[in-house]
SEKOL-855875 format. One record per atom (N, C-alpha, C, O): atom name; x, y, z. Coordinates in steps of 0.2 Angstrom, whole numbers, plus 5000, padded with zeros to 4 digits. Layout:
<gupa><atom>CA</atom><x>X</x><y>Y</y><z>Z</z></gupa>
...
***
This chain:
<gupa><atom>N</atom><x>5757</x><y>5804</y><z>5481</z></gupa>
<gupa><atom>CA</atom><x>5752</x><y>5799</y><z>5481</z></gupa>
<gupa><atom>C</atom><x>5747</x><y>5800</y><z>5486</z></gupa>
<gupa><atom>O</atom><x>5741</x><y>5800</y><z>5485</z></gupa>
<gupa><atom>N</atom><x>5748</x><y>5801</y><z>5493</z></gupa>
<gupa><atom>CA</atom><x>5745</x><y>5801</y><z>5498</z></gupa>
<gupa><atom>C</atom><x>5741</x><y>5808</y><z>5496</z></gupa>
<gupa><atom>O</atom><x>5735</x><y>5807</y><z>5495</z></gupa>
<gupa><atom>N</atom><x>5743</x><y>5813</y><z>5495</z></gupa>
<gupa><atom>CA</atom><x>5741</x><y>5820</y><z>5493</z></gupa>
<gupa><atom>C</atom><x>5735</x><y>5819</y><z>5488</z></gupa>
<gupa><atom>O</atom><x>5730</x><y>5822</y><z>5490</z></gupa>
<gupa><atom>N</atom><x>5736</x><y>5816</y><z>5483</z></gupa>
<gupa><atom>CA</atom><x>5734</x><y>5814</y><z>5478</z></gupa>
<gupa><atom>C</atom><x>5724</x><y>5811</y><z>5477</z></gupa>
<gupa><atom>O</atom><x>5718</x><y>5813</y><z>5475</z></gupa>
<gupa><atom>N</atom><x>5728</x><y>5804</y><z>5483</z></gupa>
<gupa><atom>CA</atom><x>5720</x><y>5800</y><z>5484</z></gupa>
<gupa><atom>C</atom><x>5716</x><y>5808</y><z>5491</z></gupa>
<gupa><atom>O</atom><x>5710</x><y>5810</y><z>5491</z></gupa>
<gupa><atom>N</atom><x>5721</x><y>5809</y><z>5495</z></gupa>
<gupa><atom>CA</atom><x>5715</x><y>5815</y><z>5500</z></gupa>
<gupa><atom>C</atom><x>5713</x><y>5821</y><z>5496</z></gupa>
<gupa><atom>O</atom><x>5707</x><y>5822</y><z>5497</z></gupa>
<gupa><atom>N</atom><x>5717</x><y>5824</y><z>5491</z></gupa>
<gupa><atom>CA</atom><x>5711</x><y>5829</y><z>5489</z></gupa>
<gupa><atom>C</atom><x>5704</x><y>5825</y><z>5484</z></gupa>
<gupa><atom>O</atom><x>5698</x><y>5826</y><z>5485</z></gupa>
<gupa><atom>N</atom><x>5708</x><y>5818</y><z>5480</z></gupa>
<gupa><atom>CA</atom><x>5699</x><y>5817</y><z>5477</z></gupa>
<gupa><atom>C</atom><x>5696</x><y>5815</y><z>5483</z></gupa>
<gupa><atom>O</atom><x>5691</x><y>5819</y><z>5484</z></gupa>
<gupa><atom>N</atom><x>5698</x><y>5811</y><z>5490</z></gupa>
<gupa><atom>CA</atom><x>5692</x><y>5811</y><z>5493</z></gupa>
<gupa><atom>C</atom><x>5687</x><y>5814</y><z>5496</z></gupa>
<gupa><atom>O</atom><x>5681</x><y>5813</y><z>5497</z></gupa>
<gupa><atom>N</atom><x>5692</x><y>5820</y><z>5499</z></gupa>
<gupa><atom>CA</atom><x>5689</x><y>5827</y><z>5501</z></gupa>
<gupa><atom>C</atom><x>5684</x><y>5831</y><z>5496</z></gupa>
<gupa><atom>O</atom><x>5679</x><y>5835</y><z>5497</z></gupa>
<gupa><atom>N</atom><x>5685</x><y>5829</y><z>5491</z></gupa>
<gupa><atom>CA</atom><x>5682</x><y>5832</y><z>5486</z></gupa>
<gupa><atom>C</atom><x>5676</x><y>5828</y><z>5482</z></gupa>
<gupa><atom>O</atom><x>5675</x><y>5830</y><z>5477</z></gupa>
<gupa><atom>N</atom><x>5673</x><y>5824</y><z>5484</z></gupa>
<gupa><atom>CA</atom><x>5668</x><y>5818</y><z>5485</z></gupa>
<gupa><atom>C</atom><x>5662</x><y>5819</y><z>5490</z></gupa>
<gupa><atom>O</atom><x>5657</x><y>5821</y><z>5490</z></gupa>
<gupa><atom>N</atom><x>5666</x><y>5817</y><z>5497</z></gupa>
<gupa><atom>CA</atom><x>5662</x><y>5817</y><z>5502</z></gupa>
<gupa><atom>C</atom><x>5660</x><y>5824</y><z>5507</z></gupa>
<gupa><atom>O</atom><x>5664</x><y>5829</y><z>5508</z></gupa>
<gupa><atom>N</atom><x>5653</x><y>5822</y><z>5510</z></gupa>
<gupa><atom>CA</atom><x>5651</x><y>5828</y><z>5514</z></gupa>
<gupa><atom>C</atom><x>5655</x><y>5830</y><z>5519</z></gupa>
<gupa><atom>O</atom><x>5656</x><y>5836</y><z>5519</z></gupa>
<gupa><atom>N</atom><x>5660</x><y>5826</y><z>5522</z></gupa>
<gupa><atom>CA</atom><x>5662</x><y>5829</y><z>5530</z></gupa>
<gupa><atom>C</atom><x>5671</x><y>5826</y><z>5528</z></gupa>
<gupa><atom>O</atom><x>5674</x><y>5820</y><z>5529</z></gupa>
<gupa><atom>N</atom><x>5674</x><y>5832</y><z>5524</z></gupa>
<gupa><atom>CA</atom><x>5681</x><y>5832</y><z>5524</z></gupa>
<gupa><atom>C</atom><x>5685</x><y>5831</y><z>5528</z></gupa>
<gupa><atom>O</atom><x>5690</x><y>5829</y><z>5526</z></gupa>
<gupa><atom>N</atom><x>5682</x><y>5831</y><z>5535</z></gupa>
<gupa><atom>CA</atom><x>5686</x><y>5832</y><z>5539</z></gupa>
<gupa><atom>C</atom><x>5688</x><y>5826</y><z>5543</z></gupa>
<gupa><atom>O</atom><x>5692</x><y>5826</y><z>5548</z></gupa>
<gupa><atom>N</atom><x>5683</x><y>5822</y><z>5540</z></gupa>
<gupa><atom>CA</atom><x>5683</x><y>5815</y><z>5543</z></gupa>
<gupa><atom>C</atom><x>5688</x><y>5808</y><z>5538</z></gupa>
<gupa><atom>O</atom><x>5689</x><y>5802</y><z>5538</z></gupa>
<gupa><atom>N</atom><x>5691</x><y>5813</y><z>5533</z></gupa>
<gupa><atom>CA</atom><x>5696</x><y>5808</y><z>5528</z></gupa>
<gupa><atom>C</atom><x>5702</x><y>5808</y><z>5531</z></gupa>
<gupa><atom>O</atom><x>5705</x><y>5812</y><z>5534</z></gupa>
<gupa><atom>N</atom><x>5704</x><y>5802</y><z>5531</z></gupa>
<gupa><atom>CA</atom><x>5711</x><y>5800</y><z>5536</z></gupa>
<gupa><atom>C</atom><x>5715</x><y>5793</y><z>5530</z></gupa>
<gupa><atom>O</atom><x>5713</x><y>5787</y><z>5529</z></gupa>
<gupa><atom>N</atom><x>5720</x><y>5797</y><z>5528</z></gupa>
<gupa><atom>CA</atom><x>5722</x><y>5793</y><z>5521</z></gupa>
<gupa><atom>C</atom><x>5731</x><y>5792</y><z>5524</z></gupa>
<gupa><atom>O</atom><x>5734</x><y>5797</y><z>5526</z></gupa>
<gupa><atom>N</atom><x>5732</x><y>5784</y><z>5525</z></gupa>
<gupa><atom>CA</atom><x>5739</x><y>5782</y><z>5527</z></gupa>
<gupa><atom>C</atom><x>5741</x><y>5779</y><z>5523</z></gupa>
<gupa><atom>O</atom><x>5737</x><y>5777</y><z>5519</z></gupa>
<gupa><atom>N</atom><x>5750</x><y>5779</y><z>5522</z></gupa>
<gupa><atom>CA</atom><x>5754</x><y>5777</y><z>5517</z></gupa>
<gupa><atom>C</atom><x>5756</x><y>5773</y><z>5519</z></gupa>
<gupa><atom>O</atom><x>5758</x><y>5775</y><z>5525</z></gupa>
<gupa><atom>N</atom><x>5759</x><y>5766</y><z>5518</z></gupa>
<gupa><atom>CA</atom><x>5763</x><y>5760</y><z>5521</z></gupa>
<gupa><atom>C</atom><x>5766</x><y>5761</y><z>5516</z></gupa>
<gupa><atom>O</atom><x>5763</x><y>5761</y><z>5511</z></gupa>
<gupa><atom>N</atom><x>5776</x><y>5763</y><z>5516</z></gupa>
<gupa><atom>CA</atom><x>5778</x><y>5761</y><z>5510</z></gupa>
<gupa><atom>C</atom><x>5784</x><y>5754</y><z>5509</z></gupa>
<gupa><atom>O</atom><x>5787</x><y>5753</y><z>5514</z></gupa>
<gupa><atom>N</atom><x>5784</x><y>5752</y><z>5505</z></gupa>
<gupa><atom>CA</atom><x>5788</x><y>5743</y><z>5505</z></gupa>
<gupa><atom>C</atom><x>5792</x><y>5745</y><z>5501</z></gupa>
<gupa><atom>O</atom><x>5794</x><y>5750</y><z>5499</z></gupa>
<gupa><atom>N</atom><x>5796</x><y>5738</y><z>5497</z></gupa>
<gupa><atom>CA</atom><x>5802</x><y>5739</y><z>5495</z></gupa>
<gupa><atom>C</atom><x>5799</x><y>5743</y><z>5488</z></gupa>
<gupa><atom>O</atom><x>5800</x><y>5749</y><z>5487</z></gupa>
<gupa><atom>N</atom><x>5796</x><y>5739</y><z>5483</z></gupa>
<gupa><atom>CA</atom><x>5795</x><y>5743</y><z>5478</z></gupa>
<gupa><atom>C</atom><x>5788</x><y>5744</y><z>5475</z></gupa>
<gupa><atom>O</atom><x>5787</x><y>5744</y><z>5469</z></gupa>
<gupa><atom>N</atom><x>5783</x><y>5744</y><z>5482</z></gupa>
<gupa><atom>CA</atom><x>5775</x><y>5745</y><z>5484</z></gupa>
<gupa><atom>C</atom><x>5772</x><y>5750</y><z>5489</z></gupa>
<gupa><atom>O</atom><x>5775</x><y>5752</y><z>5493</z></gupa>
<gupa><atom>N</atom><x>5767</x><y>5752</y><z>5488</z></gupa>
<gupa><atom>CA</atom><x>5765</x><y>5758</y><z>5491</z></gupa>
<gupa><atom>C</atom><x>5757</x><y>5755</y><z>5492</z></gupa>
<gupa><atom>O</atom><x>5754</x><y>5753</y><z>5488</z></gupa>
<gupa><atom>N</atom><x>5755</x><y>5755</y><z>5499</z></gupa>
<gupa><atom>CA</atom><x>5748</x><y>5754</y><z>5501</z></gupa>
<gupa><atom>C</atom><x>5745</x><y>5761</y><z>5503</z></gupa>
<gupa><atom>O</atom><x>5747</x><y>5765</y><z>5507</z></gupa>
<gupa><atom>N</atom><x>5741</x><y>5761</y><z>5500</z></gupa>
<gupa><atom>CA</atom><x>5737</x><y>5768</y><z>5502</z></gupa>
<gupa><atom>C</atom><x>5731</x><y>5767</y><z>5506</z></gupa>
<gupa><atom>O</atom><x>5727</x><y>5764</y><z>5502</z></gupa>
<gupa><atom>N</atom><x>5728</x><y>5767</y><z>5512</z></gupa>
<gupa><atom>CA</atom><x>5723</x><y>5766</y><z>5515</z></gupa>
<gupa><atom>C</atom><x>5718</x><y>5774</y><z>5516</z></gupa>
<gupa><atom>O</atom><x>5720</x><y>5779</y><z>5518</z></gupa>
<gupa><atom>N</atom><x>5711</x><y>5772</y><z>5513</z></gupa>
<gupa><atom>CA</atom><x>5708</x><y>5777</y><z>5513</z></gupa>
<gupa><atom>C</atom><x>5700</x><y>5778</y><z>5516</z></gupa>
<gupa><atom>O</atom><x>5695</x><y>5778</y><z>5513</z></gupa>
<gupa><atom>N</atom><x>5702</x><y>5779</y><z>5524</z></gupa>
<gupa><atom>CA</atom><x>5696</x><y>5779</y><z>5529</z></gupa>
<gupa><atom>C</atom><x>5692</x><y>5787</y><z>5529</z></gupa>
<gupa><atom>O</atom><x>5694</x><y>5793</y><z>5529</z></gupa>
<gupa><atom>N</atom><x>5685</x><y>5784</y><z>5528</z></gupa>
<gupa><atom>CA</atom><x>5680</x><y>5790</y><z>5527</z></gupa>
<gupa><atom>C</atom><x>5675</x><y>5788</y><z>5533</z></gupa>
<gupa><atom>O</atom><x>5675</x><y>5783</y><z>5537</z></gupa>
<gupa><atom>N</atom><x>5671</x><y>5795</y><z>5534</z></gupa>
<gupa><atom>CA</atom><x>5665</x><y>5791</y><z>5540</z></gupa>
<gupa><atom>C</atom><x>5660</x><y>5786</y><z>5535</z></gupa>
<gupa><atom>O</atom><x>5661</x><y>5786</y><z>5529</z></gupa>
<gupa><atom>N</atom><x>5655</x><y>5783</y><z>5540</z></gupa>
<gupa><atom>CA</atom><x>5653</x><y>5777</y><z>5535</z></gupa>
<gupa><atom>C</atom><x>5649</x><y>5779</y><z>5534</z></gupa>
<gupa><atom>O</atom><x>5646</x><y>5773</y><z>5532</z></gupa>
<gupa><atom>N</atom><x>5643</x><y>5785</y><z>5533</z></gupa>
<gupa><atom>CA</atom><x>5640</x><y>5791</y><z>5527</z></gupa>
<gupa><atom>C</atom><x>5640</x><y>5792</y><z>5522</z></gupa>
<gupa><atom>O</atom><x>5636</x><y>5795</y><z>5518</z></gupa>
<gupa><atom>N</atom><x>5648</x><y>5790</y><z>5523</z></gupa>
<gupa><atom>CA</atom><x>5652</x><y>5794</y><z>5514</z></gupa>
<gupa><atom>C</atom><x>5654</x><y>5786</y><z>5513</z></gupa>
<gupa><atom>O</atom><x>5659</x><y>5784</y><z>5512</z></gupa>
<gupa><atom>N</atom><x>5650</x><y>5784</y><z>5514</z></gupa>
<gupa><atom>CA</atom><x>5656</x><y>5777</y><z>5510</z></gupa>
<gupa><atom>C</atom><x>5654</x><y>5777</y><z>5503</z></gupa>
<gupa><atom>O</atom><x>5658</x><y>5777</y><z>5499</z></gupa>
<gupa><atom>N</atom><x>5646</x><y>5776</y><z>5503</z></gupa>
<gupa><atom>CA</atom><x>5646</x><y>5775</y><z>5496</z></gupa>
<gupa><atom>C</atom><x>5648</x><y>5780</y><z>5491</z></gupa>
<gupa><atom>O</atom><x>5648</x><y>5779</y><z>5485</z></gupa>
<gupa><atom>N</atom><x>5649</x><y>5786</y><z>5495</z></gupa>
<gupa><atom>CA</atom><x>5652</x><y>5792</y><z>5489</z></gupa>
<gupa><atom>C</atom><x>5655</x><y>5791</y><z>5485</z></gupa>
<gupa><atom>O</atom><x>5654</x><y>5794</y><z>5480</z></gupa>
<gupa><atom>N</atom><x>5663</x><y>5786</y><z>5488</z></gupa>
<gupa><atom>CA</atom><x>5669</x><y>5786</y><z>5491</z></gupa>
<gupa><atom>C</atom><x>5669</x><y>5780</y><z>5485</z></gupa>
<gupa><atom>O</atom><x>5674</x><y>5779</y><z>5481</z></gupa>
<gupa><atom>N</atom><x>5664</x><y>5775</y><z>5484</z></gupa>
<gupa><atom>CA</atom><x>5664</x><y>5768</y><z>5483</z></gupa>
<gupa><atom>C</atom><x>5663</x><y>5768</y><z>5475</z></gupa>
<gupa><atom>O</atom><x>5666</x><y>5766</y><z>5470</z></gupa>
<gupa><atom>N</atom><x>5655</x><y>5772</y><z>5476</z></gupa>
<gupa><atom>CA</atom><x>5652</x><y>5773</y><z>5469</z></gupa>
<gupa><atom>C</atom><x>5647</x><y>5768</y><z>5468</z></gupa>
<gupa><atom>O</atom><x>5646</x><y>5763</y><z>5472</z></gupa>
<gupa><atom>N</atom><x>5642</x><y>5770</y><z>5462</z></gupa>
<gupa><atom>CA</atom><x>5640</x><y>5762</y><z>5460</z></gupa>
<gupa><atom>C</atom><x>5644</x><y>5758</y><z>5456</z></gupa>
<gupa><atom>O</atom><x>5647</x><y>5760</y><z>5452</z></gupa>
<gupa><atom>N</atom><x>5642</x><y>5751</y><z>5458</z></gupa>
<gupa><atom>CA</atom><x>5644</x><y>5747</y><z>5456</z></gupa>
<gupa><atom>C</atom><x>5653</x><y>5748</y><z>5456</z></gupa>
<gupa><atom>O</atom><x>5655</x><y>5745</y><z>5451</z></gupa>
<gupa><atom>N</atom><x>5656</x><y>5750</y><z>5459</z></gupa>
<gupa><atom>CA</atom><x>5663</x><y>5753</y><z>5462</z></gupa>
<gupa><atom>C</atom><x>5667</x><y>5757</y><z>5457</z></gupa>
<gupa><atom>O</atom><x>5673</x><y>5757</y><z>5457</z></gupa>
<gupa><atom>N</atom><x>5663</x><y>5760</y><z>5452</z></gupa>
<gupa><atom>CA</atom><x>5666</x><y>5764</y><z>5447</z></gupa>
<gupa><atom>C</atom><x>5669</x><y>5770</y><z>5450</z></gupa>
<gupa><atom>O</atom><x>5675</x><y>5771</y><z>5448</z></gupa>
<gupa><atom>N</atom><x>5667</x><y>5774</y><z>5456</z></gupa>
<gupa><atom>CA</atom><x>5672</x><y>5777</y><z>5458</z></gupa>
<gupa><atom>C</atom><x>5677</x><y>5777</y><z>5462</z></gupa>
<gupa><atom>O</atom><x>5681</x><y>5782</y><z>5463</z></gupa>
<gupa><atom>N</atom><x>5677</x><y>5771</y><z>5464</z></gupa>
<gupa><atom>CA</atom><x>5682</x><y>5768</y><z>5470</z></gupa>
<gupa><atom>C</atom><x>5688</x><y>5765</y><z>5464</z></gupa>
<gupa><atom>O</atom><x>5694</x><y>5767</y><z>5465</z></gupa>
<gupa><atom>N</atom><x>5686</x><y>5760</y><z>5458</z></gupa>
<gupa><atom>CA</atom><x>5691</x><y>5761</y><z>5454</z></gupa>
<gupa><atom>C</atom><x>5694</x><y>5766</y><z>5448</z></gupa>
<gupa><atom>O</atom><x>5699</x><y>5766</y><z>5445</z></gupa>
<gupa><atom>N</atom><x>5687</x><y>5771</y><z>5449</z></gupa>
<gupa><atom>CA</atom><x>5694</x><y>5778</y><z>5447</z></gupa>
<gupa><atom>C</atom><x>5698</x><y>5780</y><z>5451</z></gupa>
<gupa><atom>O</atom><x>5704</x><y>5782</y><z>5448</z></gupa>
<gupa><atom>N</atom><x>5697</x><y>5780</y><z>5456</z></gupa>
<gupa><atom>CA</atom><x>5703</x><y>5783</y><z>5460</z></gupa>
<gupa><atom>C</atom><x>5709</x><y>5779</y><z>5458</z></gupa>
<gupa><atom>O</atom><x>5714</x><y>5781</y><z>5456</z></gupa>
<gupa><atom>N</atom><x>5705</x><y>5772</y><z>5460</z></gupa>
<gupa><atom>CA</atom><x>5713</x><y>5768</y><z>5458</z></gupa>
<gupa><atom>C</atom><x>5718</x><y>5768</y><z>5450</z></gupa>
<gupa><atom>O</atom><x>5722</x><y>5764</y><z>5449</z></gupa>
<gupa><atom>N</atom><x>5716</x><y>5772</y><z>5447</z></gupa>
<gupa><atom>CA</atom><x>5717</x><y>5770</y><z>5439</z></gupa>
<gupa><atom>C</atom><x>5721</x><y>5775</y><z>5439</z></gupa>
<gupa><atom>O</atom><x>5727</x><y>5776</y><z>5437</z></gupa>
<gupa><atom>N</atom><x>5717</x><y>5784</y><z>5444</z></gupa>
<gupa><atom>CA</atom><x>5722</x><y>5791</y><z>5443</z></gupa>
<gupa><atom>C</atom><x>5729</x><y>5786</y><z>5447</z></gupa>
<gupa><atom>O</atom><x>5732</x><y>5784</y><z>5443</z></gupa>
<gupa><atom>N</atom><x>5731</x><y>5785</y><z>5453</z></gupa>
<gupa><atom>CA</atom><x>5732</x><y>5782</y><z>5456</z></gupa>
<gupa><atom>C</atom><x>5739</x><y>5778</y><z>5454</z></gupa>
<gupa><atom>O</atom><x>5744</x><y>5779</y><z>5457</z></gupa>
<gupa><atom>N</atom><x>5739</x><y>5774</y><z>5450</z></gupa>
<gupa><atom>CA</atom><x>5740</x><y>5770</y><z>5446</z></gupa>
<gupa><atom>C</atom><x>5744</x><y>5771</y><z>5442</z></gupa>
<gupa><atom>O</atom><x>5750</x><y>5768</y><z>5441</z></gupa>
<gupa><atom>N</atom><x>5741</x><y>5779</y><z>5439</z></gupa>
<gupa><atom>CA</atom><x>5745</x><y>5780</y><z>5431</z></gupa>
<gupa><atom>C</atom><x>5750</x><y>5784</y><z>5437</z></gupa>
<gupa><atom>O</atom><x>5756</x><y>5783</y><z>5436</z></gupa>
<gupa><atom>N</atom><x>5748</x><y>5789</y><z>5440</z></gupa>
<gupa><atom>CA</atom><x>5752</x><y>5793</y><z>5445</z></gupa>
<gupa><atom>C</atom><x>5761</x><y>5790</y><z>5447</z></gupa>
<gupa><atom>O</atom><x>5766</x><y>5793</y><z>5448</z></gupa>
<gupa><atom>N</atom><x>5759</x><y>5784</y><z>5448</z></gupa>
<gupa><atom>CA</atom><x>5764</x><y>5779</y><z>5453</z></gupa>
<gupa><atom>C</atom><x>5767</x><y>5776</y><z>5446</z></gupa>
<gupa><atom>O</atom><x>5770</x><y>5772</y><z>5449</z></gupa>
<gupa><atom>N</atom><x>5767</x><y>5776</y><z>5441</z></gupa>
<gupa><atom>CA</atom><x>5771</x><y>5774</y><z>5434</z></gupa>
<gupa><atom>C</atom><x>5776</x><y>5779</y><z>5434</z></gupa>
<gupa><atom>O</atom><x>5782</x><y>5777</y><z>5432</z></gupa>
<gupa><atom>N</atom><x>5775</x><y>5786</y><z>5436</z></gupa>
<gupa><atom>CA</atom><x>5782</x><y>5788</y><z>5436</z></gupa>
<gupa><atom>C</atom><x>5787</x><y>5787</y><z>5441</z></gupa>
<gupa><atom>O</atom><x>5794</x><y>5787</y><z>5441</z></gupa>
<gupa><atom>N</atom><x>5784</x><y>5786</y><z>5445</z></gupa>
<gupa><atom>CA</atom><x>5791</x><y>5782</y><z>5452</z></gupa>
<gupa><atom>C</atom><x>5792</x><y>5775</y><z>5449</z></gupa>
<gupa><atom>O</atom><x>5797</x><y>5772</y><z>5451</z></gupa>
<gupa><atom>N</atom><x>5789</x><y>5772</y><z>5446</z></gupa>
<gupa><atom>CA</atom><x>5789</x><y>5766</y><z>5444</z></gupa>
<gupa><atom>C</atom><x>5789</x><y>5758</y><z>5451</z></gupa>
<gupa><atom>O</atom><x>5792</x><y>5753</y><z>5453</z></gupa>
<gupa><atom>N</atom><x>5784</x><y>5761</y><z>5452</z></gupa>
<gupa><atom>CA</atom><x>5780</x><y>5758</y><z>5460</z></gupa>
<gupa><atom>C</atom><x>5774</x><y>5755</y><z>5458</z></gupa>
<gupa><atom>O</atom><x>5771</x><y>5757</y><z>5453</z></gupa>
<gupa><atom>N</atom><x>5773</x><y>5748</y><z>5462</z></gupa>
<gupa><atom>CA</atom><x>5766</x><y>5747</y><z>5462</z></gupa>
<gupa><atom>C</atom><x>5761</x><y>5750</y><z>5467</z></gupa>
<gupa><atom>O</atom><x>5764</x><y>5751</y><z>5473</z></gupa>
<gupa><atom>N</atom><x>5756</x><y>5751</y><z>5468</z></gupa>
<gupa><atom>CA</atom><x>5751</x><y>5756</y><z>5472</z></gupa>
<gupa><atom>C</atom><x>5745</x><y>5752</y><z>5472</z></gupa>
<gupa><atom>O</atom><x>5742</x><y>5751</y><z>5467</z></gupa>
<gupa><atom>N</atom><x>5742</x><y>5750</y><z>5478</z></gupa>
<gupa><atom>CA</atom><x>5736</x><y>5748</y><z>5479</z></gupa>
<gupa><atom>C</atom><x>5732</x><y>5752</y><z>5485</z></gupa>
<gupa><atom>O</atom><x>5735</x><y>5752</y><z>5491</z></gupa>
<gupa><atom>N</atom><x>5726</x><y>5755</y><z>5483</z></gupa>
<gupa><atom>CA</atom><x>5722</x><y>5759</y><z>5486</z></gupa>
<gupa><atom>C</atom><x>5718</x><y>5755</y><z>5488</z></gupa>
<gupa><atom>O</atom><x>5716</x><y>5750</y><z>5484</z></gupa>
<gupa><atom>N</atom><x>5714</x><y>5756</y><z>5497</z></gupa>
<gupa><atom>CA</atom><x>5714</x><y>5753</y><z>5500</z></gupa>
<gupa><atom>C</atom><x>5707</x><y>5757</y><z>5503</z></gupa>
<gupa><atom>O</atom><x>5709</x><y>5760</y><z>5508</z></gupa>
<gupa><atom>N</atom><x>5702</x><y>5756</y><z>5502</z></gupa>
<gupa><atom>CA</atom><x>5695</x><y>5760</y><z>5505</z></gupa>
<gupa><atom>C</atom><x>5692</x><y>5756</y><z>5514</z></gupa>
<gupa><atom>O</atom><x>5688</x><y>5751</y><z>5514</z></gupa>
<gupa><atom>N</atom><x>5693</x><y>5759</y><z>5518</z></gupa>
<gupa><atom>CA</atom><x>5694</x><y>5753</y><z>5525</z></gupa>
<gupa><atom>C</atom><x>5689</x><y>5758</y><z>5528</z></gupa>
<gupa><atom>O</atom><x>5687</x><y>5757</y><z>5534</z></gupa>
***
């Protein structure tokens, strides 16, 4: 998962190198937190947050095979 959310972000934003993506994991939940410089935020966001909830929908469908809940966390 964590693999997953850092290549789209990298692959979005100008300064790759500035993506810093942590996994908190729980009993049967996954927190993804996904820090960008504040540059790319809107990249990262989208309008009207259409890209920020595709990530979470690939995300999503990804984490049905572990059978986890996942929440993606843009900070």
């Amino acid at each position: 998962m964590k693999q997953l959310v850092e290549i789209l972000a990298k692959a979005l934003v100008d300064q790759p190198e500035k993506v810093v993506v942590d996994m908190i994991e729980k009993d049967k939940s996954i927190v993804i937190e996904l820090k960008v410089a504040p540059e790319d935020m809107g990249k990262v966001i989208g309008k009207q947050g259409r890209i920020a909830r595709a990530i979470r929908t690939v995300v999503k469908a990804a984490a049905t095979r572990q059978k986890k809940k996942v929440v993606v966390e843009i900070i």
